[in-house]
VEXRO-861434 format. One record per atom (N, C-alpha, C, O): residue in one letter; x, y, z. Coordinates in steps of 0.02 Angstrom, whole numbers, plus 32768, in hexadecimal, padded with zeros to 4 digits. Layout:
! VEXRO-861434
aXYZ
...
! end
This chain:
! VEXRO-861434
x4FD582C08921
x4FF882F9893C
x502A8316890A
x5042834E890C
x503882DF88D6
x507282EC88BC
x505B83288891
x5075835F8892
x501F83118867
x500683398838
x4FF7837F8842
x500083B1881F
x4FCC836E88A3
x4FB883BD88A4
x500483E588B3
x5009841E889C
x502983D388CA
x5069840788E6
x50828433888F
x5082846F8885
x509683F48857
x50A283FF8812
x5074842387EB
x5089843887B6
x501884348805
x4FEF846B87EC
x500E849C880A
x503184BE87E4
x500C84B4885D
x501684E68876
x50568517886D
x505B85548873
x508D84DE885B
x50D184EC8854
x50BA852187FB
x50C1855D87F0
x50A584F287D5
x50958520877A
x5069855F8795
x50718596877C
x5035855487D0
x500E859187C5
x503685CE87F1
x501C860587F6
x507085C1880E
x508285EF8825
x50BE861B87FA
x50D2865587FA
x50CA85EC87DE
x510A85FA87AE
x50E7861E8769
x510686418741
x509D860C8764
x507D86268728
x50728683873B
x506F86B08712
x50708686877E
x504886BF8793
x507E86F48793
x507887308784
x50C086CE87AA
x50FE870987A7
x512587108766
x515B872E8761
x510886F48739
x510F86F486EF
x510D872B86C7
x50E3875286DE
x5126873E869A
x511B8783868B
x50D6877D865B
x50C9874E8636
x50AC87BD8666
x507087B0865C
x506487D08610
x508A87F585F1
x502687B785FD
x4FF687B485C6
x5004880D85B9
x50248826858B
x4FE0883185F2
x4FEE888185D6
x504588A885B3
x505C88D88594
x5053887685CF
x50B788A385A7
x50B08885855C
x50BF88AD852F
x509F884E854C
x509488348500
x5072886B84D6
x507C887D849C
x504888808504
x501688B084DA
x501D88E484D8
x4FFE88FF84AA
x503B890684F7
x506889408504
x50B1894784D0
x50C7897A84B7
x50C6891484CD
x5107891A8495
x50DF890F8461
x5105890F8431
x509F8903844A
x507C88EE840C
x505D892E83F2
x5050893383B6
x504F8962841E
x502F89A5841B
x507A89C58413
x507989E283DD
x509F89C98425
x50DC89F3841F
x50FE89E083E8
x511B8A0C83C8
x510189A983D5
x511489948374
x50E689C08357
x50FB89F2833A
x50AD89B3835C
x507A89CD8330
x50738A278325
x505A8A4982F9
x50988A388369
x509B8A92835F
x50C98A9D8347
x50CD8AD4832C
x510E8A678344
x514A8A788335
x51358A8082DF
x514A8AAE82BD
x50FF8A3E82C2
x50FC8A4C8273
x50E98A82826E
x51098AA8824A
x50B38A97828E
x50918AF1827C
x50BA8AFE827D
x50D48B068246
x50DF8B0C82B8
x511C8B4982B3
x51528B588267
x516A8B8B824F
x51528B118257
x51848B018231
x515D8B1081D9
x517A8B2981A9
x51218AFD81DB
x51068B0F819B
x50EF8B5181A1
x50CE8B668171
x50FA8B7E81DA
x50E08BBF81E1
x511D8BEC81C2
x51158C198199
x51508BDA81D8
x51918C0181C8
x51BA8BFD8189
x51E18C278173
x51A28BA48166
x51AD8BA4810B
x51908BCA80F2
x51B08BF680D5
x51248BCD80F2
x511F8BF680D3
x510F8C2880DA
x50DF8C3680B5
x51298C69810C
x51388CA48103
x517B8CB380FE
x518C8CEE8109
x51A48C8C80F2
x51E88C8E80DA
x520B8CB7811A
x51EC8CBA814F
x524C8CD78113
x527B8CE88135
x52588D27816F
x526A8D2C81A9
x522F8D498153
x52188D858175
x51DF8D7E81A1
x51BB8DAE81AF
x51D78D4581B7
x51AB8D3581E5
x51C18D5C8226
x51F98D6D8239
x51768D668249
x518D8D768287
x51AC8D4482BF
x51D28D5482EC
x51998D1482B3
x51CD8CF182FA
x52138CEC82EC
x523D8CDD8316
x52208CFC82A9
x525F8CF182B8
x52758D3282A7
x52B18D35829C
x52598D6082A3
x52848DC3829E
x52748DC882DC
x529F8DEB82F7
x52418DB4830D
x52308DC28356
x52588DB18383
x52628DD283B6
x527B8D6B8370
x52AE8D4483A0
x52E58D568398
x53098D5F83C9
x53038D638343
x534A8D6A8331
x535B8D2D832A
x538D8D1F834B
x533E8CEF8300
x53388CA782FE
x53528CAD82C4
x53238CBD829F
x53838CA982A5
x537C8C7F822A
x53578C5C8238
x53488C3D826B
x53418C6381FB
x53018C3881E2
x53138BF481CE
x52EB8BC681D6
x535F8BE681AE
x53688B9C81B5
x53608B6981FC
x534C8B2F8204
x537E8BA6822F
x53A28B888265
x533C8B70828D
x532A8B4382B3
x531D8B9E8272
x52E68B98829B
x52B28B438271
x52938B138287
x52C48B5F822F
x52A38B138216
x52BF8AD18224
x529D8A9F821B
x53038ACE823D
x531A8A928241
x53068A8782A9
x52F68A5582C9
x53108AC182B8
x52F68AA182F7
x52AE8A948321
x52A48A7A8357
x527F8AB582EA
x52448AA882EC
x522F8A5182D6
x52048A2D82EF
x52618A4182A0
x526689FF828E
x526489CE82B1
x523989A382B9
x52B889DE82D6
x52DB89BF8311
x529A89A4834E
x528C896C8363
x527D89E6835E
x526289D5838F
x521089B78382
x51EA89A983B1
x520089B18346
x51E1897F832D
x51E4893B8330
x51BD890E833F
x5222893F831D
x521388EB82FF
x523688D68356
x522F889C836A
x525188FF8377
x527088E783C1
x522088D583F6
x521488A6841D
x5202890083E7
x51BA88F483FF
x517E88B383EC
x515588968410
x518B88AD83B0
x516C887A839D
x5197882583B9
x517F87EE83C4
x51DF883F83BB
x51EF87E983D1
x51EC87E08424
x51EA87A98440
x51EC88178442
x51DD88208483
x51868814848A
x517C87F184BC
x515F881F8475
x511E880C8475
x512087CC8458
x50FE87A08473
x514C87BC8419
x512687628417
x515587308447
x514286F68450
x51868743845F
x51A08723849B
x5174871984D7
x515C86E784F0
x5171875D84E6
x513B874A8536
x50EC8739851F
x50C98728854E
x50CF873C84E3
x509B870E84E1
x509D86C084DB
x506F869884E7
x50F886AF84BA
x50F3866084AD
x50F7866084EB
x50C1864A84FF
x512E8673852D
x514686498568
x50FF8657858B
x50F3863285BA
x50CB868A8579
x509D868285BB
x505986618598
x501E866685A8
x507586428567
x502E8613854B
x505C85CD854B
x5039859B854C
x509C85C2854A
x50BC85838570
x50B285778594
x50A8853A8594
x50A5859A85DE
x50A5859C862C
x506B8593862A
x5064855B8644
x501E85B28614
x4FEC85A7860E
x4FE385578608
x4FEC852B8632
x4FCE855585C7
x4FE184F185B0
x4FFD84DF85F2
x4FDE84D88627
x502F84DB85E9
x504684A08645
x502284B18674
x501C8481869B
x500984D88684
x4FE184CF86B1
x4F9984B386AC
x4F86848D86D8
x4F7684C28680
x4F3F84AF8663
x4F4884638662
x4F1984428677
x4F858440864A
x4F8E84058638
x4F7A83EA868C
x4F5283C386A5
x4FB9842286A8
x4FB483F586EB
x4F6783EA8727
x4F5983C38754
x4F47841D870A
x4EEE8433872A
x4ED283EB8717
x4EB883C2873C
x4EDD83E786D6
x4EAF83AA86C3
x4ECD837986C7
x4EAB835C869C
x4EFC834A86DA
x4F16831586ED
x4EFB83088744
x4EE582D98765
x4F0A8344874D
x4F01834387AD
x4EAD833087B7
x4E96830187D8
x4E848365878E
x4E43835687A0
x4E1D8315876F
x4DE283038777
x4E4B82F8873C
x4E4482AA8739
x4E4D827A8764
x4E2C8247875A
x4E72827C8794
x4E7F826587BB
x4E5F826687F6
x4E5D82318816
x4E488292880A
x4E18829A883C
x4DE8829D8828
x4DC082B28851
x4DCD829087EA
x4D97826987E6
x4D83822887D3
x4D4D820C87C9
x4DC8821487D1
x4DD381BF87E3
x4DD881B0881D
x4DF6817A881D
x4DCC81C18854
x4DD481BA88A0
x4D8681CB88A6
x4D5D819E88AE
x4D77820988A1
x4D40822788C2
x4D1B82518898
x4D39825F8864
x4CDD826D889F
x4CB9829E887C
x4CEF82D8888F
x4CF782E588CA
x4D0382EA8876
x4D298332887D
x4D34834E8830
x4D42832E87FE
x4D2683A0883A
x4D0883BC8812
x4D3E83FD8825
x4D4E841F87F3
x4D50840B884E
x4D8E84588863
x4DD0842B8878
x4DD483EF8885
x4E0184618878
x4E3C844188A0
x4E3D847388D7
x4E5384AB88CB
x4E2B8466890B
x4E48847C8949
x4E6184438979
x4E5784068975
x4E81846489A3
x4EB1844389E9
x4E8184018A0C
x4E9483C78A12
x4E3F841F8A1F
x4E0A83E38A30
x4E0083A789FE
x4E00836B8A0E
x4DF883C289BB
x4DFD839B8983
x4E0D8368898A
x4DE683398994
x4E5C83628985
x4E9E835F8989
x4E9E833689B4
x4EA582FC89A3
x4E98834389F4
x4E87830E8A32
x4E6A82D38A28
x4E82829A8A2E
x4E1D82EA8A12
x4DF382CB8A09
x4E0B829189D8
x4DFB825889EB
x4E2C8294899E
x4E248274896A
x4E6A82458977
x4E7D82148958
x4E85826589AB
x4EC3822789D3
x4EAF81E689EE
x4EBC81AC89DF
x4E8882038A1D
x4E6481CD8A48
x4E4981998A1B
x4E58815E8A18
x4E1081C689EE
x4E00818089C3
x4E2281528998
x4E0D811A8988
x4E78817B897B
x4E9981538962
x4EBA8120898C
x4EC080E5897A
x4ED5813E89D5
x4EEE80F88A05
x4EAD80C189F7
x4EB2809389CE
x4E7980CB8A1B
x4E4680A78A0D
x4E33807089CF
x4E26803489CE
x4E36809989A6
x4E4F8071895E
x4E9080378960
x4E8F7FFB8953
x4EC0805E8974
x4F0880298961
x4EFA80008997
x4EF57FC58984
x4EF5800489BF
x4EE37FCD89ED
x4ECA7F9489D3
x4EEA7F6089CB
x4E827FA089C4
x4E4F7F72899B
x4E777F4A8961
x4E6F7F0D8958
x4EA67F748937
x4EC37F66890E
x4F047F18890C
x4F0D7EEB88E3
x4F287F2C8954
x4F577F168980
x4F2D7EC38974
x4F3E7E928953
x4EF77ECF899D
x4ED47E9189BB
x4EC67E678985
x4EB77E2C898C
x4ECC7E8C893F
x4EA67E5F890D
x4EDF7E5C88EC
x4EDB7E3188BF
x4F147E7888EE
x4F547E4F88CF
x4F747E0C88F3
x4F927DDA88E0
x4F597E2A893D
x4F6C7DDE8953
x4F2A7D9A894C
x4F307D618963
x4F077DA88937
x4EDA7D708915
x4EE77D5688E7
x4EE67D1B88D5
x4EFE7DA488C2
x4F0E7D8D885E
x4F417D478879
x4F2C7D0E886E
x4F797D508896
x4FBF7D4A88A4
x4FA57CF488B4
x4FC27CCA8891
x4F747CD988E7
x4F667CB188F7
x4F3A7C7388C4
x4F407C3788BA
x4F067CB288A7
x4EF27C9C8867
x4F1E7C758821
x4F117C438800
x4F567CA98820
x4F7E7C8C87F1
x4FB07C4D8806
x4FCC7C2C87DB
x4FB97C408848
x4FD87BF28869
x4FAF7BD8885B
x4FBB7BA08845
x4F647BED885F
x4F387BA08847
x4F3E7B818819
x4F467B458813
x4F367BC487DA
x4F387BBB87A8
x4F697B9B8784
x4F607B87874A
x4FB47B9387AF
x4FDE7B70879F
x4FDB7B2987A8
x4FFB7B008787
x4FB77B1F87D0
x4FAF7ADD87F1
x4F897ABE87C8
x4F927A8287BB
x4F587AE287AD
x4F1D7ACA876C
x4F407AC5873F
x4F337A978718
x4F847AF78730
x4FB27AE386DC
x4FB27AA986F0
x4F867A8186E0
x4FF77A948723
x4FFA7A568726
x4FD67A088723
x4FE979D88701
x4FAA7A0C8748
x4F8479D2874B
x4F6279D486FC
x4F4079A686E5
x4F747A1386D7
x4F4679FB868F
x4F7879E08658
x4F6B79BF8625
x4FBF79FC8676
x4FFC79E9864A
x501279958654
x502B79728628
x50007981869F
x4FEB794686BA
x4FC379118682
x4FDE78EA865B
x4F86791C868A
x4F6779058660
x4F6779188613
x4F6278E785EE
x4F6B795585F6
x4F98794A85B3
x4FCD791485A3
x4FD478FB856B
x4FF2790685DB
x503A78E985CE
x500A789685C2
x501B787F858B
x4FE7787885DB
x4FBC783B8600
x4FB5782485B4
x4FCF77F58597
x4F7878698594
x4F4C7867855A
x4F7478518524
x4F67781F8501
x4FB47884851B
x4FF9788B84FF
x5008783C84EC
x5002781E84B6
x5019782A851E
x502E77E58524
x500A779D8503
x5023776984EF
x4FBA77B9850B
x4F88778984EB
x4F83779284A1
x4F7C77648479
x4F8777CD8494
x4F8E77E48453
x4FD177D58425
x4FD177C183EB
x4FFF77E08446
x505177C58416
x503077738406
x502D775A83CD
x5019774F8447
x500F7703843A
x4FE877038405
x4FFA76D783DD
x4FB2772683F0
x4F7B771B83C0
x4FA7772A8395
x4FAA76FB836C
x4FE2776A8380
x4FF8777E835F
x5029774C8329
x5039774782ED
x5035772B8371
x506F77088343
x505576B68328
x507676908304
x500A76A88348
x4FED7660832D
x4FE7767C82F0
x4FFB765B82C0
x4FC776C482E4
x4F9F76CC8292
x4FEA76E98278
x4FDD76FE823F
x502976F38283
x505777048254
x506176AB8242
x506876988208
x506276858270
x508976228259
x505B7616821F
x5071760581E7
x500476218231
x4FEE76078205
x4FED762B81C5
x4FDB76068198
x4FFD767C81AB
x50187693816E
x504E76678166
x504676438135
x509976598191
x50C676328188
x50AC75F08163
x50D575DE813A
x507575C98167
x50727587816D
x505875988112
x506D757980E2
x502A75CE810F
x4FFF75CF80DC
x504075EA8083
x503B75DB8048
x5073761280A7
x50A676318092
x50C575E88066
x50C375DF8029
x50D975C4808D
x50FB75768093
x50CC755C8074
x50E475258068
x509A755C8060
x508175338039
x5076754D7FF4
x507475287FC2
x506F758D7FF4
x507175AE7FA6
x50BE75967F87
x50CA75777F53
x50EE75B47FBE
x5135759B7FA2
x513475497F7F
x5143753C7F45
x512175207FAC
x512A74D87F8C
x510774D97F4D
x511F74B97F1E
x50B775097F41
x509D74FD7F0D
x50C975237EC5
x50C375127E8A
x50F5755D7EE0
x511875757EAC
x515D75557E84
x5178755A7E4D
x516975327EC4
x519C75077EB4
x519B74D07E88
x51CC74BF7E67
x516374B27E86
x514E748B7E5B
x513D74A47E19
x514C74877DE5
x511D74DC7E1C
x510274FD7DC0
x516E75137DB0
x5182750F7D76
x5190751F7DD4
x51B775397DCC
x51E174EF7DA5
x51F474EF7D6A
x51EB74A77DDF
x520474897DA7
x51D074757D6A
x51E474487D46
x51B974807D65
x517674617D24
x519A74A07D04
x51B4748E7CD0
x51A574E27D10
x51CA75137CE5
x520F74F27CCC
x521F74E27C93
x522974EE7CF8
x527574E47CDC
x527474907CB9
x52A074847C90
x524B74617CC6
x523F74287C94
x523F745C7C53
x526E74707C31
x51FB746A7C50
x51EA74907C03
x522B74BF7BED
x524374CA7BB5
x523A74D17C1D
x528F74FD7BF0
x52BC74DA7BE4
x52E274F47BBC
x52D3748E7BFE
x52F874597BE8
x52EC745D7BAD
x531774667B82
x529574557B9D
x528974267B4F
x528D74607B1B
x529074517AE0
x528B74A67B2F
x529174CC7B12
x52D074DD7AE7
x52D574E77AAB
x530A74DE7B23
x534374E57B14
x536074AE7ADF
x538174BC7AAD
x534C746E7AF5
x536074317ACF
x534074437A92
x536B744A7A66
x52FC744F7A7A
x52E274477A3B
x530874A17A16
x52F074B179E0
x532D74C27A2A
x533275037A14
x539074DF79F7
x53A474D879BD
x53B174D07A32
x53F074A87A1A
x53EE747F79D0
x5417748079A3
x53A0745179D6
x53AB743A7997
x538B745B795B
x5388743F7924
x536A74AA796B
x536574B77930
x53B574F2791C
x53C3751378EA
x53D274EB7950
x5412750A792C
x543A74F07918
x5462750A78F1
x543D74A47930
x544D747F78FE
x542F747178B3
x544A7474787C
x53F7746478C4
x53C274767877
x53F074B0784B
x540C74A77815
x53EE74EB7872
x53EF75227858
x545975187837
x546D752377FE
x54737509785F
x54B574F57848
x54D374D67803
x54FC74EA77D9
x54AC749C780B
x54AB745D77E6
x54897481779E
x54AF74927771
x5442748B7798
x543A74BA7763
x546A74F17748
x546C74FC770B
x548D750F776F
x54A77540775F
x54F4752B7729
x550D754C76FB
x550A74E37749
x553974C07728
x551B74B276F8
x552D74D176C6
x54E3748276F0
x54C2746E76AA
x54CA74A27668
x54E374957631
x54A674EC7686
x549B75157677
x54DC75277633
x54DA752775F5
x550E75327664
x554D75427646
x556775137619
x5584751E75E4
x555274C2763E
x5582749A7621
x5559748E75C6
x5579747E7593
x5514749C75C9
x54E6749C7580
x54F574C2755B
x54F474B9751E
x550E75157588
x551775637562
x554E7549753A
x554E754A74FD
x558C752A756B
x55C575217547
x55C274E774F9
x55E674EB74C7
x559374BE7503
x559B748A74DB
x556F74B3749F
x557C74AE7463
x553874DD74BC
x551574EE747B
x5536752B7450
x5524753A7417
x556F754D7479
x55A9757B745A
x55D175577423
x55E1757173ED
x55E375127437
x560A74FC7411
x55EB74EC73C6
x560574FA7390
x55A474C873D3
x557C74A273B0
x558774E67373
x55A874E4733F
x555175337397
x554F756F7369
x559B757E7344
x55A3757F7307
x55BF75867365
x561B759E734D
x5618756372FA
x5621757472C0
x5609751F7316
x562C74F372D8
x55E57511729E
x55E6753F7276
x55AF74E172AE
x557974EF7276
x556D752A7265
x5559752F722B
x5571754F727A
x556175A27264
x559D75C57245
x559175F3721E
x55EB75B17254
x561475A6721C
x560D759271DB
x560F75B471A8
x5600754571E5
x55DF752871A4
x55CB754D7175
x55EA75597142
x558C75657188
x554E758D716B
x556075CA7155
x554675D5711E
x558575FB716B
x55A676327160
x55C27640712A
x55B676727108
x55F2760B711B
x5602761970DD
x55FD76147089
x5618762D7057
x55B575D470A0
x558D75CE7045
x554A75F7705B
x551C75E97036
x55347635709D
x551B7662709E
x553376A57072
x551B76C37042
x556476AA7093
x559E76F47070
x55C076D57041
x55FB76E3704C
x55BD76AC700A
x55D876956FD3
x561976946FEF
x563476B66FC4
x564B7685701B
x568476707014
x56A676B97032
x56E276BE703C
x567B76E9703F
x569D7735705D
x56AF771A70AD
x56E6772870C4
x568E770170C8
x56A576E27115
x56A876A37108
x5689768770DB
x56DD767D7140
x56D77636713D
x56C9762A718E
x56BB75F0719C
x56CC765571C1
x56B576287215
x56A97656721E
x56C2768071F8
x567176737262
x5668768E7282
x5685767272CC
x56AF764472CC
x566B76927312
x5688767B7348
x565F76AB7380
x565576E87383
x564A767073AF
x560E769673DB
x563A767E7419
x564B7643741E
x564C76B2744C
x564A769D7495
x562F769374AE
x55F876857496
x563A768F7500
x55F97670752D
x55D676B67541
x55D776AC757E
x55C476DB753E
x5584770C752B
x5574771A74EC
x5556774F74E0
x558676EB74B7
x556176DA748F
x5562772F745B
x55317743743C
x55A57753745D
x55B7778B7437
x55DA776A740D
x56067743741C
x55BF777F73B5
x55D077667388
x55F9778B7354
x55ED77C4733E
x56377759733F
x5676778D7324
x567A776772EB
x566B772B72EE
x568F778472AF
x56A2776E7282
x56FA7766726A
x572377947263
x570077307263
x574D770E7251
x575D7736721A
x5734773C71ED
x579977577217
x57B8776B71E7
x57F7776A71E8
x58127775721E
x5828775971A5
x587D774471BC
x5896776D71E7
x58C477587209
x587977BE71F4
x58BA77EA721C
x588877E47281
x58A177EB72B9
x585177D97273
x582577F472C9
x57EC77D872B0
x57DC77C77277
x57CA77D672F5
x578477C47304
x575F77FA72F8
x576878237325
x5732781072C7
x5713784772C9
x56C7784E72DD
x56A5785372AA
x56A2784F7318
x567E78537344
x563A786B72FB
x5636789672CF
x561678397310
x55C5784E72D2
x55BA788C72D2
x55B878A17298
x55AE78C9730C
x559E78F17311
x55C2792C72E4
x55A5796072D2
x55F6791F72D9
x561A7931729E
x562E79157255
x5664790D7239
x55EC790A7245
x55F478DA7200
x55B2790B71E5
x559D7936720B
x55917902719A
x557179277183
x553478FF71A3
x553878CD71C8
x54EC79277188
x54A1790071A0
x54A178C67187
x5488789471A1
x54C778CA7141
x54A7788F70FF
x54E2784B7136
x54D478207160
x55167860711C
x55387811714A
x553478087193
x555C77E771B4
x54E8783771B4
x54D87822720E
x54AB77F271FB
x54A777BA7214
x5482780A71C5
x544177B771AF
x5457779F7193
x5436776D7188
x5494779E716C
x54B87746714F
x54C9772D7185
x54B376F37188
x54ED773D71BD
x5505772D71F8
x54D5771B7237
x54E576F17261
x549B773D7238
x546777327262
x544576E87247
x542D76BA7268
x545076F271EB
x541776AC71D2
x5446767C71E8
x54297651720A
x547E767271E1
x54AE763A71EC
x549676247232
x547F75ED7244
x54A1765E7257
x5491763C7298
x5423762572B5
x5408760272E0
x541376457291
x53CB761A72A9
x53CF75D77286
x53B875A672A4
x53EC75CF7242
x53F3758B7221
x53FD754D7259
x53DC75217275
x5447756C7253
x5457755A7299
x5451754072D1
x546E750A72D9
x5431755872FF
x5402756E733F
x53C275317324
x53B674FC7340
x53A1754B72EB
x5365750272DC
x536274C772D2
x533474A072DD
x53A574B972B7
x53BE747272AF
x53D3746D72EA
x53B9743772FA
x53F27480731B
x53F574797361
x53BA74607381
x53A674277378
x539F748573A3
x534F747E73AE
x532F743F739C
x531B741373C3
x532C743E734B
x52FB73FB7340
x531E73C57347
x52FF7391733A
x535873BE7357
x538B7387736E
x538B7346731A
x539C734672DF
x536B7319734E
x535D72CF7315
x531E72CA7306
x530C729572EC
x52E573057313
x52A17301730F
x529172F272B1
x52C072E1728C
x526872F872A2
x524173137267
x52567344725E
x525973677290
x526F73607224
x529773937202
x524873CF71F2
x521373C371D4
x525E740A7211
x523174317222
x523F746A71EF
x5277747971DA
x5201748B71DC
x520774BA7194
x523774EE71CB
x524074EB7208
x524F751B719A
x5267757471A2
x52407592718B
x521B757E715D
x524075C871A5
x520E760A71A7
x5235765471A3
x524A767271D5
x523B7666716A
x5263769B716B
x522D76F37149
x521877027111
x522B7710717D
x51F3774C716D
x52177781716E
x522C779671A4
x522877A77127
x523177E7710B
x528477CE7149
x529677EF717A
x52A077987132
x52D6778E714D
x531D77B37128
x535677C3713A
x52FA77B570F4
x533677D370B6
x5335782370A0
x535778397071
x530E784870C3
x52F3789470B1
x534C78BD70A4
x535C78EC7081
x5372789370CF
x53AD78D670CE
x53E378AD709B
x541478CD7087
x53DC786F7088
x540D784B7047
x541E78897012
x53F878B9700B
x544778836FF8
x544B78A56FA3
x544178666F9A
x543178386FBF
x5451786D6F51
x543078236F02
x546077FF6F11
x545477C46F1B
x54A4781A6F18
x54D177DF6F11
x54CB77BD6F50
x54BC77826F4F
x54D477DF6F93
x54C777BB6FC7
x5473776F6FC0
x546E77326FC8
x5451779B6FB1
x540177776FA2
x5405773C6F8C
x53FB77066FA8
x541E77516F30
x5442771C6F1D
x545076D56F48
x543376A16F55
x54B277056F5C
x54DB76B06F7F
x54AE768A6FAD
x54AF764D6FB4
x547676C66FD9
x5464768B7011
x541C766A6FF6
x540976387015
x53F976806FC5
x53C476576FB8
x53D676206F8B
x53AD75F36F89
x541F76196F5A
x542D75EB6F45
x544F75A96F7E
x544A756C6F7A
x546675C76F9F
x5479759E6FD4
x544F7584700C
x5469755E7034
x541E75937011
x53DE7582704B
x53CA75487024
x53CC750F703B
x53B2755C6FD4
x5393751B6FA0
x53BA74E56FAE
x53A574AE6FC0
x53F974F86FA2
x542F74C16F7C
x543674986FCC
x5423745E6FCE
x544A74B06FFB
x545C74857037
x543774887087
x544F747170BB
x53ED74B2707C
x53C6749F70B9
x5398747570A0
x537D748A706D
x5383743770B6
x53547409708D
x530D740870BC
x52DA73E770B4
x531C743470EA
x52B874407104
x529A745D70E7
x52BC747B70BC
x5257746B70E6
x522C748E70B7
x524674EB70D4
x526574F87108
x522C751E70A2
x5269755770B0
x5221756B708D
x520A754B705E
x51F675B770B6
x51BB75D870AA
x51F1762470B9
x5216763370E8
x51E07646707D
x51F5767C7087
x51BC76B77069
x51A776BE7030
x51A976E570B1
x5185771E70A8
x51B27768708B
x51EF7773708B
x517677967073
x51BB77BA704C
x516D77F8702F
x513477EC701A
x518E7831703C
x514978697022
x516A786B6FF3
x516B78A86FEC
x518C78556FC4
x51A578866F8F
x51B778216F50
x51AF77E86F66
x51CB78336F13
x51C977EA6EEC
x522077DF6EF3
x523A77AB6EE0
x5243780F6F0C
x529477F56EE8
x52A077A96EF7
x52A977806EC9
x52A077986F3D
x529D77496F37
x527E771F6F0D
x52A376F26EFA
x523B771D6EF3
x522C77076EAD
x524A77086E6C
x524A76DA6E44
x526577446E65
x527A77616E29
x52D877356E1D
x52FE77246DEF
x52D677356E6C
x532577166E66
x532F76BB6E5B
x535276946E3A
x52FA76B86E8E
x52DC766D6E94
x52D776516E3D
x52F876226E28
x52A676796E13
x52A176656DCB
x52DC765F6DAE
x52F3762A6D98
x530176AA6DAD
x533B76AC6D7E
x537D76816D73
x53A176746D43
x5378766C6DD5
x53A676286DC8
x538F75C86DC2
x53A375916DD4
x535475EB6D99
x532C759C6D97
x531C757B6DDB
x532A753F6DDD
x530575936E0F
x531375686E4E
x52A475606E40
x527775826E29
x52AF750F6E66
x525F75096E78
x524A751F6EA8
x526075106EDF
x5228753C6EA0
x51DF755A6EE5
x519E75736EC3
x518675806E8C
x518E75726F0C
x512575796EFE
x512375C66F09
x514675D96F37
x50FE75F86EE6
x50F076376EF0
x50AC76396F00
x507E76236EDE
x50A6765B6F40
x506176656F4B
x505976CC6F69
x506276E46FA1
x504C76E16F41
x501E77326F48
x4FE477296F6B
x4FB277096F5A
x4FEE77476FA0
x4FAE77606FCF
x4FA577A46FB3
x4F7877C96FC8
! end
């Protein structure tokens, strides 16, 4: 009922609506107003409608305008509001006769219609009524079925935690037994890191103890080099040095009455009088109380002058008594060797 009263109510209100013909009528009267208006530009001022009326010709173009463009918004007004009003009603035609043809074959809306399509809706809700109160009864059953299944869920529930928790003991049991087995590799670990630690202690002791040796030999073989390599020094350099003096890194200075003057500042020729002193030195060290072991001296003398050459090859003869092989690209050692009568074997490759 509701629907048909809300058609009848739009179609009556549509009908006293202002109608379709006034749209079209202010749309024809714009359109004469342009003639009018392009009639009177171009014949300019002396047109007859306006010498006929006693109109200016401005006064007549602007209100030919006026009533143009006043015509045209008056025509698209009453075509929007009576094609608004249209639509709603249309909307409302076809909602109503959806509806009545969800009830009934109905195909018009009239008053019998209307009747008709009542009855069958009581008829309907009724039916409807009856089967909500089934649903309604249906769904208590259905509650009754949650339950008794939440019932037995809870039962199943219960059998299941038990299974649950025999197979969690026996991970527990199996857990507990890996542990005991780790525990064991673990002390068999920490045994082996005892013997580790113990055998690493005594190689830092090793490593200690050497390290004393070490020093305590460096120091003794400093002293050993300082005295004998003194010695030697000075029937090397004919009497120009009498001691040298090596610290414990083994940096070698030469004694002189005013300072220690560090090798590195001495000429080339007295670094190999000073270098020979000390391998002399250094070899008689070495071979200790053995068998007295030859020297080997190769292109040892290249940077001597004569006189240097000289003092130390007379002095190697006169007071090293091992056999003494000296290599040499060039004869001056021969030549010096002869001139001071000294014995040796010459051999030219």
């Amino acid at each position: 009922n509701k629907g048909y009263n809300d058609y009848l109510s739009a179609y009556e209100n549509e009908k006293k609506s202002i109608n379709k013909v006034y749209s079209t009528i202010f749309l024809v009267l714009s359109i004469v107003s342009v003639i009018l208006a392009g009639y009177i530009f171009k014949t300019g001022k002396n047109n007859f409608l306006t010498t006929s009326t006693g109109i200016s010709y401005q006064f007549a173009m602007v209100l030919f305008i006026i009533i143009c463009l006043a015509s045209l918004i008056f025509a698209s007004y009453i075509y929007t509001v009576h094609n608004k009003d249209n639509r709603h009603l249309t909307e409302l035609k076809v909602n109503l006769i959806a509806i009545m043809a969800r009830v009934g074959s109905f195909d018009s809306i009239t008053e019998e219609n209307i009747h008709r399509a009542n009855k069958t809706l009581s008829s309907k809700l009724r039916i409807f009524d009856e089967m909500e109160a089934d649903i309604a009864k249906s769904e208590a059953l259905s509650v009754d079925i949650e339950n008794l299944r939440a019932k037995k869920a809870a039962y199943a529930s219960g059998i299941d935690a038990k299974k649950q928790n025999e197979w969690e003991l026996e991970k527990l049991m199996e857990k507990l037994a890996q542990l005991k087995e780790e525990n064991t590799s673990l002390k068999n670990i920490i045994a082996e890191n005892d013997k580790i630690r113990f055998e690493m202690d005594a190689i830092d002791l090793a490593t200690e103890t050497l390290k004393n040796l070490s020093q305590t030999i460096k120091n003794s073989f400093g002293l050993y080099l300082n005295k004998d390599a003194s010695e030697l020094i000075e029937g090397i350099t004919g009497g120009v040095y009498d001691s040298i003096s090596i610290d414990e890194n083994f940096n070698v200075f030469l004694n002189t009455p005013n300072r220690l003057v560090p090798i590195e500042q001495a000429s080339s020729g007295t670094m190999d009088q000073v270098y020979l002193a000390l391998r002399i030195a250094a070899g008689r060290l070495m071979q200790g109380r053995s068998k007295e072991l030859p020297f080997i001296f190769d292109d040892s003398f290249v940077n001597y002058d004569s006189i240097r050459l000289r003092a130390a090859l007379l002095w190697i003869a006169n007071n090293v008594p091992e056999q003494i092989i000296v290599f040499s690209c060039h004869m001056r050692e021969a030549q010096l060797m002869t001139a001071t009568m000294q014995d040796f074997n010459l051999i030219e490759l």
